[in-house]
NUKEFI-571481 format. One line per field, with one value per residue (C-alpha): residue number from 1; x, y, z. Coordinates in nm, 3 decimals. Layout:
! NUKEFI-571481
k: (NUM:...);
u: (X:...);
v: (Y:...);
w: (Z:...);
END
This chain:
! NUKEFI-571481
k: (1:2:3:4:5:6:7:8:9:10:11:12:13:14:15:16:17:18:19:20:21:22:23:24:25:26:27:28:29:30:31:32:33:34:35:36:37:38:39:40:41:42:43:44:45:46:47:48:49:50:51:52:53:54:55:56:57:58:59:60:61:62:63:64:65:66:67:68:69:70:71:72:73:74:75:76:77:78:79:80:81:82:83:84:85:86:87:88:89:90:91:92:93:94:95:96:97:98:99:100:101:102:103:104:105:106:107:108:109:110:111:112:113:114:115:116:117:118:119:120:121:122:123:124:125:126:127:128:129:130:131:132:133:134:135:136:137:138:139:140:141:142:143:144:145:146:147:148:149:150:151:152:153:154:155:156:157:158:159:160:161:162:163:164:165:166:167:168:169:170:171:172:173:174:175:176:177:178:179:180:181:182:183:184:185:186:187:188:189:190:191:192:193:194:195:196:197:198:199:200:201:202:203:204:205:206:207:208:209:210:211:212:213:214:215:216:217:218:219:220:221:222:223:224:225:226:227:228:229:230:231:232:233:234:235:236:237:238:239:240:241:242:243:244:245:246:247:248:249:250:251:252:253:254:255:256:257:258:259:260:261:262:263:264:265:266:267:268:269:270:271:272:273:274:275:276:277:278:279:280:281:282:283:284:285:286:287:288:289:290:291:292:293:294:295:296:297:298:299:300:301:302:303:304:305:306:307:308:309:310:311:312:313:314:315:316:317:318:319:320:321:322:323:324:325:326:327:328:329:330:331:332:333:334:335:336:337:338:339:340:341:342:343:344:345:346:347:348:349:350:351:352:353:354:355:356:357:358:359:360:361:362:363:364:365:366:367:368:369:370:371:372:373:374:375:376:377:378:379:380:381:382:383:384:385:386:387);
u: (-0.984:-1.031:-0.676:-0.457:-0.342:-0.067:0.313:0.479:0.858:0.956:1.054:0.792:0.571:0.914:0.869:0.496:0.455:0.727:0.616:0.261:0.268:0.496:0.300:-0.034:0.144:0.309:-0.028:-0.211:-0.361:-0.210:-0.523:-0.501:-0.163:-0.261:-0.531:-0.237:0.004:-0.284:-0.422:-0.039:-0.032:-0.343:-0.280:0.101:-0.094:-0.315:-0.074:0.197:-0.123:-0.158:0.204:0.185:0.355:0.235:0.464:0.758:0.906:0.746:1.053:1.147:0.799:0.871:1.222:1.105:0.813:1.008:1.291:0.975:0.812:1.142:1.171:0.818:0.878:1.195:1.041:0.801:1.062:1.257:0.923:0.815:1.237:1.226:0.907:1.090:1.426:1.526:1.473:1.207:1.038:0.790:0.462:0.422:0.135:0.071:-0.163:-0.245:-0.379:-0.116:-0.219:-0.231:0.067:0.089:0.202:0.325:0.231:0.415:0.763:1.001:1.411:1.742:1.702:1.443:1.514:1.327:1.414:1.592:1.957:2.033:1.716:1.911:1.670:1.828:1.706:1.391:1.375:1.460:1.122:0.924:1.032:1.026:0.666:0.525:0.521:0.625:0.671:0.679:0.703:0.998:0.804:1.096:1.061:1.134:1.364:1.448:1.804:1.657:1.479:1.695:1.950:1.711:1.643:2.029:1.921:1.636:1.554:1.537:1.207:0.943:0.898:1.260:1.204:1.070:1.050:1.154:0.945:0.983:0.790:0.796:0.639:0.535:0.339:0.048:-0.162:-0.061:-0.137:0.093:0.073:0.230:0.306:0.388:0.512:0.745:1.150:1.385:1.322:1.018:1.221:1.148:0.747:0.941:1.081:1.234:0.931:0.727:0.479:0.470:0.149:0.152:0.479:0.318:-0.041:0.153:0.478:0.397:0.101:0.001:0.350:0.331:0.140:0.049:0.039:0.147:-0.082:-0.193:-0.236:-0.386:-0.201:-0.284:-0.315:-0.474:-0.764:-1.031:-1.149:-1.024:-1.157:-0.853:-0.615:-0.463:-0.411:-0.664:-0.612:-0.662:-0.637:-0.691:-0.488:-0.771:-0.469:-0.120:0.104:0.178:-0.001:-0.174:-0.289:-0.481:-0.614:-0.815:-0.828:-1.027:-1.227:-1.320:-1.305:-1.691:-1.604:-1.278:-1.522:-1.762:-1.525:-1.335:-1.658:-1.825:-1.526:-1.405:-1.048:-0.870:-0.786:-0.464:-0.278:0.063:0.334:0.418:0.788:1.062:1.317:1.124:0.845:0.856:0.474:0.213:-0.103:-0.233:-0.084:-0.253:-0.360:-0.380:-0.485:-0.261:-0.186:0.192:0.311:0.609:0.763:0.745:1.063:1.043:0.943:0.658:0.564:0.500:0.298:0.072:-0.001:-0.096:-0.281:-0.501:-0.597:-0.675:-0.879:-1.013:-1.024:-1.220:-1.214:-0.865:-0.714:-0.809:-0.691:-0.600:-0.587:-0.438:-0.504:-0.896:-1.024:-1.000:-1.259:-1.446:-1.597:-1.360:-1.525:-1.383:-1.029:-1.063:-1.131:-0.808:-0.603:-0.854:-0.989:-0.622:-0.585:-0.907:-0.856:-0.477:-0.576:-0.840:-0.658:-0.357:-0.266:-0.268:0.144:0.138:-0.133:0.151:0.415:0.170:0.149:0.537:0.627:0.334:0.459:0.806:0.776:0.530:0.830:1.084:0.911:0.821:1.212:1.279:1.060:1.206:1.513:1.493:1.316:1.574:1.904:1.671:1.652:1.978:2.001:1.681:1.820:2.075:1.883:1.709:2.046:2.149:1.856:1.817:2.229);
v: (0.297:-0.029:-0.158:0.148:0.411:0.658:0.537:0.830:0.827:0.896:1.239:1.332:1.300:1.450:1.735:1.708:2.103:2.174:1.874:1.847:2.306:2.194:1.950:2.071:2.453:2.198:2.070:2.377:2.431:2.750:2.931:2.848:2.963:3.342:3.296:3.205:3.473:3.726:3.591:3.655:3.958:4.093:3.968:4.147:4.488:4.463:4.386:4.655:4.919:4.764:4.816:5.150:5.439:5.774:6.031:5.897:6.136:5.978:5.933:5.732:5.508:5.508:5.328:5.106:4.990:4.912:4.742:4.522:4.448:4.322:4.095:3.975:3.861:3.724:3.495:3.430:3.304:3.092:2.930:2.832:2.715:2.494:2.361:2.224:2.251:2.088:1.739:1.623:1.313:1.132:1.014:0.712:0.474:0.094:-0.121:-0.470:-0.657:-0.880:-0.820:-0.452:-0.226:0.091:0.281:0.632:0.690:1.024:1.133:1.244:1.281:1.544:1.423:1.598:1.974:2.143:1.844:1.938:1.877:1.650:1.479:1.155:0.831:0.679:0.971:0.942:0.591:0.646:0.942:0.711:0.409:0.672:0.718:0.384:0.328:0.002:0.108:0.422:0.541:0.771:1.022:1.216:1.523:1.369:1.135:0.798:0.842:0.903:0.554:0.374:0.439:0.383:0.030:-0.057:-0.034:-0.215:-0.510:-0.838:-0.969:-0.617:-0.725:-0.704:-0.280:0.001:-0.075:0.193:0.164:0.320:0.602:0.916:1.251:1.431:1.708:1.630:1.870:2.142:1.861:1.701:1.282:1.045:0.738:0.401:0.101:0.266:0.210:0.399:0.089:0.297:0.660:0.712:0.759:1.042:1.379:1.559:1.651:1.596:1.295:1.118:1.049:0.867:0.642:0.574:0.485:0.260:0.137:0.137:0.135:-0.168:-0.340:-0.475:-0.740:-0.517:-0.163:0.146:0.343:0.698:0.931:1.233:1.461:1.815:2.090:2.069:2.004:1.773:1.664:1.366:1.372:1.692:1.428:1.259:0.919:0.731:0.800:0.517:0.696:1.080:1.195:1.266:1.380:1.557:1.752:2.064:2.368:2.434:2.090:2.068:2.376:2.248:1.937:2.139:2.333:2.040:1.732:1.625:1.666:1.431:1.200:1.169:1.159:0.859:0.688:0.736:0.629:0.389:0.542:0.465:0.758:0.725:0.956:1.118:1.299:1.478:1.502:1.691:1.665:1.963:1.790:1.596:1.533:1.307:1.441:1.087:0.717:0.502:0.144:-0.201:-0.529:-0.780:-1.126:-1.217:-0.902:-0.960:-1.244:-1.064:-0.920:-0.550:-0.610:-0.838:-0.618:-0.348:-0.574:-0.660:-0.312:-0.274:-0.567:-0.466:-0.127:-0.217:-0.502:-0.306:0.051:0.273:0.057:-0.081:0.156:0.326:0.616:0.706:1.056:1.264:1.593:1.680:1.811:2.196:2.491:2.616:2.935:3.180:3.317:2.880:2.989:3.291:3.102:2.844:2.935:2.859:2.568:2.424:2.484:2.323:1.997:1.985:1.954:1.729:1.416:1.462:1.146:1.156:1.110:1.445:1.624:1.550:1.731:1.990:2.027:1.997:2.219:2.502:2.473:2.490:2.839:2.949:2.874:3.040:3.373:3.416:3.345:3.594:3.892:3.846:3.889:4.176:4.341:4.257:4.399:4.707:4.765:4.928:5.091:5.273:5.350:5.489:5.762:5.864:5.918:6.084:6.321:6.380:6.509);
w: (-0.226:-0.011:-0.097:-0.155:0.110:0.181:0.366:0.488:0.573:0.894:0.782:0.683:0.946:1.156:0.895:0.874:0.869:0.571:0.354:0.412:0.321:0.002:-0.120:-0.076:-0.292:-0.545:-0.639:-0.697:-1.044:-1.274:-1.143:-0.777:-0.786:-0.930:-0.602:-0.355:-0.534:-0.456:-0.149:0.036:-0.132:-0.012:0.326:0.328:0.259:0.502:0.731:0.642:0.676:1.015:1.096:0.963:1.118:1.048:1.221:1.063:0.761:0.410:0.238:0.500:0.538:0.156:0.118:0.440:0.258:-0.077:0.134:0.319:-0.004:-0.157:0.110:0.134:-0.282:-0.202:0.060:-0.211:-0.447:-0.220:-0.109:-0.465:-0.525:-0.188:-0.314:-0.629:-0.619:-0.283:-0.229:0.072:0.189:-0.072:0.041:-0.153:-0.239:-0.125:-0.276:-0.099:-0.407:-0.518:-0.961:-0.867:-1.064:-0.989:-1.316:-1.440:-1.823:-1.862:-1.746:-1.843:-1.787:-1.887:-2.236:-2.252:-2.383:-2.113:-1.846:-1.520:-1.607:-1.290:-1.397:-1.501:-1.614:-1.249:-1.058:-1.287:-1.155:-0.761:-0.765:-0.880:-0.649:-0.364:-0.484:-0.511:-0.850:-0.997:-1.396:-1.549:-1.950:-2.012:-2.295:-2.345:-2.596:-2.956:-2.850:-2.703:-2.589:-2.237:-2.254:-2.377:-2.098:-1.887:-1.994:-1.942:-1.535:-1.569:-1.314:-1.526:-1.362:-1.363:-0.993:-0.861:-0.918:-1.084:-1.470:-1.703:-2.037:-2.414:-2.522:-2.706:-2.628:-3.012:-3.169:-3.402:-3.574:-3.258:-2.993:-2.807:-2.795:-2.594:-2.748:-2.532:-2.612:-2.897:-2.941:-3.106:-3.395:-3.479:-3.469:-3.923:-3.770:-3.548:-3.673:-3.391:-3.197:-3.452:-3.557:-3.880:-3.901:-4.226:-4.115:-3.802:-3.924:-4.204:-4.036:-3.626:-3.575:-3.800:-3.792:-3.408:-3.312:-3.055:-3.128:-2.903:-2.697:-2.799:-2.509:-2.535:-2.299:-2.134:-2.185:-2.512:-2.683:-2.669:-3.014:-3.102:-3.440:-3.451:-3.452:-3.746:-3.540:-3.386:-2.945:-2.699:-2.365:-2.243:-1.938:-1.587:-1.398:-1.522:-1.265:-1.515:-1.350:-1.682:-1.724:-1.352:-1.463:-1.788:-1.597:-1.281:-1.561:-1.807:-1.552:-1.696:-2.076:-1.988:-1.859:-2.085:-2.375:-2.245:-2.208:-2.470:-2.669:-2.482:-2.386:-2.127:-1.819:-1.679:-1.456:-1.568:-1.315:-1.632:-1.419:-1.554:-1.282:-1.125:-0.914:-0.538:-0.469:-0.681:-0.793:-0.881:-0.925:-1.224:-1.099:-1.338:-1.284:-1.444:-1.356:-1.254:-1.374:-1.106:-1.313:-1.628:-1.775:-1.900:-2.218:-2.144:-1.878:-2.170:-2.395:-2.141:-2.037:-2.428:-2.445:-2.140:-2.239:-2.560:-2.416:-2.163:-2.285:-2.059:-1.760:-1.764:-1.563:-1.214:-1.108:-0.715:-0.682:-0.397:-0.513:-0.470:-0.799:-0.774:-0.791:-1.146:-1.030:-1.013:-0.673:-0.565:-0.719:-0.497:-0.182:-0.277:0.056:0.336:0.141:0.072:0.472:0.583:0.367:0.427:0.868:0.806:0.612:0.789:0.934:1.360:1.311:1.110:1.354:1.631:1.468:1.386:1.709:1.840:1.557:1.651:2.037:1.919:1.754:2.020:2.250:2.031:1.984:2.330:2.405:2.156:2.222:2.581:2.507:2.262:2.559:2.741:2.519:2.472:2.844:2.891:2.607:2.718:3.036:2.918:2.686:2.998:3.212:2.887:2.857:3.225:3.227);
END
């Protein structure tokens, strides 16, 4: 896109290596993870084989061998909990058109039953600001509690800082909906995590002058006619491993389904407390959406889609849309490598490079001095053997 492009932090691009590894791993679909999970694995055999030492006794090669592959899996571990447990720079988005919002239309916060628990609707708020959004819909799990703390924080004009809006993430008929633009005024259409279809279809959904947004979320399925409520937009991006899967395997029948029925795609973080990068930011066009307060600021979202529909919303997507053969899946660690060197910015190639000289530097420091320490203790085995 013409108007929108990435702002690193300074850290980042200081910590190009770490992030720009993290990121690229946090993104992978539930299938290119199994193909990174077996890639490293592969590539640890092959280079404990290598390593291999044959005259030593076998019971001894044995309890080496367990001992190295405990440690290899612990690496493994602590890899996958840096990647979402400890906080890093955010590449964020910036759009130069001056009607451009850049919107999140699933998240969620610790109200949430299976939300992070330090995952508070402010910290909800500060990821997405770090990430360029402008408004985001807080979908917790059958509830509104998160939202509507989150609303106590929000900036009176929607241009003053990231908007918090109402929604509601619920099960109908085994798929899960997201439902914007709804307040805990509505909560008889909502039982626990379940929909109401009938209260919602009578009381909600005809009672505002303009009604809520259904998303279809992922994973799930793709029949809207499976669906006791009528759905006005289908999800083209959603963070959740399992989601980029079916997203990677079905992108086409997404497609096609939105336009044919005129729904609007929109990109969801999908963010539990658990996530740092983001897979895709959801752009609108929509007049002085700066002065608006909060509450405005949701209606006219509404009003667009529904005005709109398939082409009111662009998405901007950061992850590239992932293999569908399996022998693609297979091939996910070179490709991720190849495409993560060759839209790095020339800020990040430079601390590619510092960072690659700096641990060429180290090990060469280190393997000297190992040789060194070793030195007398060798010469003192041959004294030793000589006497």
């Amino acid at each position: 896109m013409r108007d929108a492009h990435l702002r690193l932090p300074f850290w980042y691009a200081v910590l190009a290596p770490v992030c720009d590894a993290l990121d690229t791993i946090s993104l992978f679909s539930q299938r290119q993870h199994f193909a990174f999970l077996g890639t490293c694995a592969l590539f640890y055999a092959m280079w404990r084989w290598w390593r291999r030492n044959p005259e030593s006794a076998r019971h001894i090669r044995f309890w080496k061998e367990f001992l190295m592959a405990g440690l290899a899996l612990l690496a493994m571990l602590t890899l996958y909990a840096a990647g979402t447990m400890l906080p890093r720079p955010i590449a964020r988005i910036a759009i130069t058109s001056p009607s451009a919002i850049v919107i999140d239309f699933h998240s969620h916060t610790n109200f949430s039953w299976d939300g992070r628990a330090e995952f508070t609707p402010e910290e909800n708020r500060r990821w997405h600001e770090a990430s360029g959004f402008d408004a985001a819909y807080v979908t917790d799990h059958g509830t509104f509690d998160g939202a509507i703390e989150a609303a106590k924080h929000n900036p009176s004009r929607a241009g003053d800082g990231t908007v918090l809006l109402s929604g509601i993430e619920v099960r109908s008929m085994g798929q899960h909906l997201d439902v914007l633009g709804t307040d805990a005024g509505d909560s008889t259409a909502y039982k626990s995590d379940d929909l109401d279809e009938k209260t919602f279809l009578q009381k909600v959904r005809t009672g505002k002058r303009v009604p809520p947004i259904v998303l279809l979320t992922l994973p799930g399925h793709l029949d809207p006619q499976k669906t006791a409520v009528p759905i006005d937009a289908v999800e083209i991006s959603d963070a959740a491993p399992r989601a980029l899967a079916q997203i990677d395997l079905q992108r086409t029948t997404i497609l096609n389904l939105a336009e044919d029925r005129g729904l609007a795609m929109v990109g969801g973080s999908n963010n539990h407390g658990w996530a740092r990068a983001v897979p895709a930011w959801s752009v609108m066009e929509i007049a002085d959406w700066r002065s608006m307060t909060p509450s405005e600021l949701d209606t006219a979202i509404r009003e667009t889609i529904f005005r709109g529909g398939y082409r009111s919303v662009r998405v901007i997507e950061r992850r590239a849309p992932g293999p569908v053969s399996s022998y693609g899946v297979a091939w996910t660690v070179p490709l991720a490598i190849w495409r993560m060197l060759i839209t790095v910015s020339w800020r990040e190639r430079v601390s590619w490079l510092v960072w690659i000289w700096v641990g060429y530097l180290a090990f060469r420091w280190l393997t000297s001095w190992t040789r060194a320490a070793k030195g007398p203790m060798y010469a003192r085995g041959e004294l030793a053997a000589l006497a």
